[in-house]
C-alpha positions in Angstrom: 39.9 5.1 18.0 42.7 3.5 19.8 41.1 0.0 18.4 41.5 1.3 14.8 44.7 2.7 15.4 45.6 -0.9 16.1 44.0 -2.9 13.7 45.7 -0.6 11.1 49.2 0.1 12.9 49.8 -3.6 14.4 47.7 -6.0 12.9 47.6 -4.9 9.6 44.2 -6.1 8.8 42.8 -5.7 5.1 38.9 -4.5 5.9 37.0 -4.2 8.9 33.7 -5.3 9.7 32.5 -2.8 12.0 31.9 -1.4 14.5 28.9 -2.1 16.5 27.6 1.0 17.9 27.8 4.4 15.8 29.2 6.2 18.5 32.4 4.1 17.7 31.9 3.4 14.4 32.1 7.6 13.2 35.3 8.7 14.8 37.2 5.0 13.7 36.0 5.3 10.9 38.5 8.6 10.2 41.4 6.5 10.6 40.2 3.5 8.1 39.6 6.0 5.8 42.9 7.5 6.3 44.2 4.2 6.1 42.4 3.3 3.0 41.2 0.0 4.0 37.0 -0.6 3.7 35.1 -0.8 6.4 31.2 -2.1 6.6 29.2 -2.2 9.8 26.8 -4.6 10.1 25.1 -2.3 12.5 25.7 1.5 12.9 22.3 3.2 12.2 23.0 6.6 12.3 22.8 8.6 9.1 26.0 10.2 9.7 28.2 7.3 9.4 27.7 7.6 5.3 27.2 11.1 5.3 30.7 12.3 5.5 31.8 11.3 1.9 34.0 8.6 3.1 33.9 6.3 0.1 35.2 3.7 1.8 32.5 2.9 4.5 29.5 1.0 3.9 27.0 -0.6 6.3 24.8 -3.9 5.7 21.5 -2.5 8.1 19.5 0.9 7.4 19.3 3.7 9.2 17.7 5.8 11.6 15.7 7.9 9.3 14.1 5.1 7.7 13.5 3.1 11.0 12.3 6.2 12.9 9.6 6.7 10.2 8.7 3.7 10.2 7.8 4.1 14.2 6.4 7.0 13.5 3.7 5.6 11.5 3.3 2.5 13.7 2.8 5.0 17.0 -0.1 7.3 15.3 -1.3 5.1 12.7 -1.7 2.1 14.0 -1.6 2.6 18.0 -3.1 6.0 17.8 -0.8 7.9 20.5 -1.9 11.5 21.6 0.9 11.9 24.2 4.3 10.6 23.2 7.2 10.7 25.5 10.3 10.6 23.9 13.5 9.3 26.1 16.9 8.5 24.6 20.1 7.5 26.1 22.7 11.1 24.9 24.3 8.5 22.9 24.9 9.2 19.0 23.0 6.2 18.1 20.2 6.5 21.1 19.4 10.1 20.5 19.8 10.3 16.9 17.1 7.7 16.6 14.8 9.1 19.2 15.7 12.2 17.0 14.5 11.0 13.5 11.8 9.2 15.2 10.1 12.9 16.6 11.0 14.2 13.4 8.5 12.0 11.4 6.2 12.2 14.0 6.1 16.3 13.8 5.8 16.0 9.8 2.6 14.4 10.6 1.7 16.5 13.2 2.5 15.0 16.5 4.2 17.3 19.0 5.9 15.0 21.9 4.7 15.8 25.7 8.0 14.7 27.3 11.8 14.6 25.7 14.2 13.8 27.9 17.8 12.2 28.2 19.2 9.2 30.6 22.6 8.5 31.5 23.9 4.7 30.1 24.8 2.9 32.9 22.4 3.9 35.3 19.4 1.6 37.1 17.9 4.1 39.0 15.4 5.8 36.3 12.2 6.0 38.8 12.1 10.0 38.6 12.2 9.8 35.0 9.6 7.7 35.0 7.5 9.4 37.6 7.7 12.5 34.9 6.5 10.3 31.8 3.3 9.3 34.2 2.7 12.9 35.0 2.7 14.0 31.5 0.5 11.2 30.7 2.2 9.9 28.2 0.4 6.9 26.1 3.5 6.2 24.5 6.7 5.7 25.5 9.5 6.1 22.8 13.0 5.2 23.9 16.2 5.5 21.6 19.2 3.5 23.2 20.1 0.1 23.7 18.7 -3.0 26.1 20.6 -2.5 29.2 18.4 1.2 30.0 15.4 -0.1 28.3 15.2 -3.1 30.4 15.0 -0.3 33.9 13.0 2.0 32.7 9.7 -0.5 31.0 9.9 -2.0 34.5 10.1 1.1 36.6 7.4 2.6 34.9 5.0 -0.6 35.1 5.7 -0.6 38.6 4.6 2.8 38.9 1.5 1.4 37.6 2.2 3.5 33.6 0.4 1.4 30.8 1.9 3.7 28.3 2.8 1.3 25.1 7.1 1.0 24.9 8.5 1.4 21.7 12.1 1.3 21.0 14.4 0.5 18.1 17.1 -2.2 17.0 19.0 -1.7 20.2 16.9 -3.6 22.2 16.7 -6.8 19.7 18.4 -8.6 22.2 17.2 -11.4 25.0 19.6 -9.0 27.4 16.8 -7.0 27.0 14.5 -9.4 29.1 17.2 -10.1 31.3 17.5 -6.4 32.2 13.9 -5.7 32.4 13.9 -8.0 35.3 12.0 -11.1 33.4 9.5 -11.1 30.6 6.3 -10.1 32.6 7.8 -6.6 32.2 9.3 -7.0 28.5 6.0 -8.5 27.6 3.8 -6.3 25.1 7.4 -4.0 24.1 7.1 -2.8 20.2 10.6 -2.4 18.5 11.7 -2.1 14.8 14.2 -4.2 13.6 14.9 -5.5 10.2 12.7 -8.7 8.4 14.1 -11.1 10.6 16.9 -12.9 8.5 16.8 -16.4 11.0 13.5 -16.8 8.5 15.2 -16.2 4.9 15.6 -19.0 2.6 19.1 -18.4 1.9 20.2 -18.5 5.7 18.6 -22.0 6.7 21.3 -24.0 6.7 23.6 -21.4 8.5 21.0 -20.8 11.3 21.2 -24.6 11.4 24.7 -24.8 12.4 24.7 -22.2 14.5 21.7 -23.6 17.1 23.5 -27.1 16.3 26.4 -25.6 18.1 24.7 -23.9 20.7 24.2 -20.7 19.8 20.9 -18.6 18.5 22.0 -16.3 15.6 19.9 -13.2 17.0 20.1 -9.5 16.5 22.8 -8.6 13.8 24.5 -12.1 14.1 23.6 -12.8 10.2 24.1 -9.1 9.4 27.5 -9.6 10.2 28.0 -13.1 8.3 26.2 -11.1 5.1 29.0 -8.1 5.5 32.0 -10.7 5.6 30.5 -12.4 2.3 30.2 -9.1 0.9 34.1 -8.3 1.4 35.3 -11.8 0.5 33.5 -11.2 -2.5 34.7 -7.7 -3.6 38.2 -9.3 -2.6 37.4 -12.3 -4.8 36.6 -10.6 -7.8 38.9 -7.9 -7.9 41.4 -9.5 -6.6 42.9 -6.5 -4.6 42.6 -5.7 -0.7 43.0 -2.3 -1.6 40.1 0.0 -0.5 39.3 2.5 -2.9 39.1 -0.5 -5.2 36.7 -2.9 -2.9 34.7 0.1 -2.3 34.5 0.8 -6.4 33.4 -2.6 -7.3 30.7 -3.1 -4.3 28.8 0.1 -5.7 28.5 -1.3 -8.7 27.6 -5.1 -7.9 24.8 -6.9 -6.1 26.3 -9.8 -4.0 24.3 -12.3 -2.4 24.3 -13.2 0.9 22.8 -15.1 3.6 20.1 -12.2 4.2 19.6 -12.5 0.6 21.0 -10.0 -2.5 22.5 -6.8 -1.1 23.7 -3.8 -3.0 24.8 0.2 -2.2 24.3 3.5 -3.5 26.9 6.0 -3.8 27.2 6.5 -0.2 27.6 3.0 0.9 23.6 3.0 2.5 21.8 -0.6 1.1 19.4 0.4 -2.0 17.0 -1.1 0.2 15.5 -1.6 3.6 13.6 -3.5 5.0 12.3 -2.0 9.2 9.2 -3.9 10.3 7.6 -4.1 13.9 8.0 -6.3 16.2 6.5 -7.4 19.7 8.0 -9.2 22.5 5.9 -11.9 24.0 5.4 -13.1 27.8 7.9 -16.2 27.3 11.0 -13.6 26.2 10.6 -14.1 22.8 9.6 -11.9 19.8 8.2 -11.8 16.6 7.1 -9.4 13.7 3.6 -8.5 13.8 1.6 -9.4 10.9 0.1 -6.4 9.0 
């Protein structure tokens, strides 16, 4: 709030692209609003950031109902899970993932053996994990972001748990690897994250540039770039920095981006979206698993 409050009061800014986390993203949103200027995150998956009919927010990823589904189905269809544990981090993004997740899984009749909360910040999760073994979990589903996942994969391997990991967007990140304590424990780790755009046609010369100057356009790197196109463009053609007005003529356009075309319902969620699985490998890299 006090970083809206700023960006409006002092620097005047025209839109905002942001903010990362939804946690953040909900309450500064209120004051763009109030403010009238558009805001997109590029990253805020919690259904409640466009549920609040603030017709000036948008966002450029999908949410946690669709992604949670889509884990869901990946955990009992495909890795045919009995006993799920389901862990999040109290955060608004961390447990309303782990959140939709169970609720997908209970429409198809899975009932969780384990749902618990952790504290962000902490290292120390070997209780936790002590209780995920003794409710023999074969699936581990965490909500929350790299810097807790990292702790608790390896505390529970050390405790000898095979129970398969499965997390979300927040751990799309090498941090994760870093915090897991190196990729022998990150190794095997499903996640859903969007079709990676490093691989789409229309980002191949960006990506380009980017690893030419040093730098690997991971995570919600080109989500970001796409959401700055989309409000040069809505400034472009309406020629206004006004909200209301941005926001008017992005409902009603497609605009095409580096992640290819992108347009919004009435809310400001994308028309479409596009969650796949992915698996972390024993180098510290990923990639999407083939269906």
């Amino acid at each position: 709030v006090a970083v809206a409050n700023r960006l409006v009061d002092q620097d005047k800014v025209d839109a905002i692209i942001g903010h990362f986390c939804s946690s953040s993203t909900i309450p500064a949103s209120e004051i763009y609003a109030e403010a009238g200027k558009l805001q997109i995150t590029p990253a805020s998956t919690n259904p409640k950031v466009t549920e609040r009919n603030i017709p000036t927010i948008f966002r450029t990823c999908g949410r946690d109902d669709q992604q949670g589904a889509v884990a869901a189905d990946f955990i009992l269809s495909t890795l045919k899970a009995k006993k799920i544990a389901v862990i999040h981090d109290k955060d608004t993004y961390g447990q309303g993932l782990a959140d939709a997740m169970k609720a997908s899984a209970a429409k198809k009749g899975a009932k969780e053996v384990l749902y618990e909360g952790l504290t962000r910040g902490e290292k120390d999760f070997n209780a936790l994990a002590t209780k995920i073994k003794a409710a023999d979990a074969d699936a581990v589903y965490f909500g929350g972001l790299a810097a807790e996942a990292g702790p608790l994969v390896r505390q529970l391997r050390e405790q000898g748990s095979t129970a398969a990991f499965i997390s979300g967007d927040g751990i799309v990140d090498t941090a994760f690897v870093t915090a897991a304590g190196g990729p022998q424990f990150s190794k095997g780790v499903y996640m859903t994250f969007g079709a990676d755009p490093r691989n789409l046609p229309g980002g191949k010369s960006l990506v380009e540039k980017f690893r030419k100057a040093g730098y690997e356009p991971e995570g919600y790197t080109l989500y970001s770039y796409a959401t700055l196109q989309a409000v040069t463009e809505a400034m472009k053609a309406t020629k206004s920095t006004d909200g209301a007005t941005l926001a008017k003529w992005l409902k009603g356009h497609t605009v095409n981006t580096v992640m290819g075309p992108k347009a919004w319902d009435a809310k400001g969620d994308l028309k479409v979206s596009d969650y796949v699985m992915y698996q972390w490998d024993d180098k510290g890299g990923y990639a999407e698993l083939k269906k």
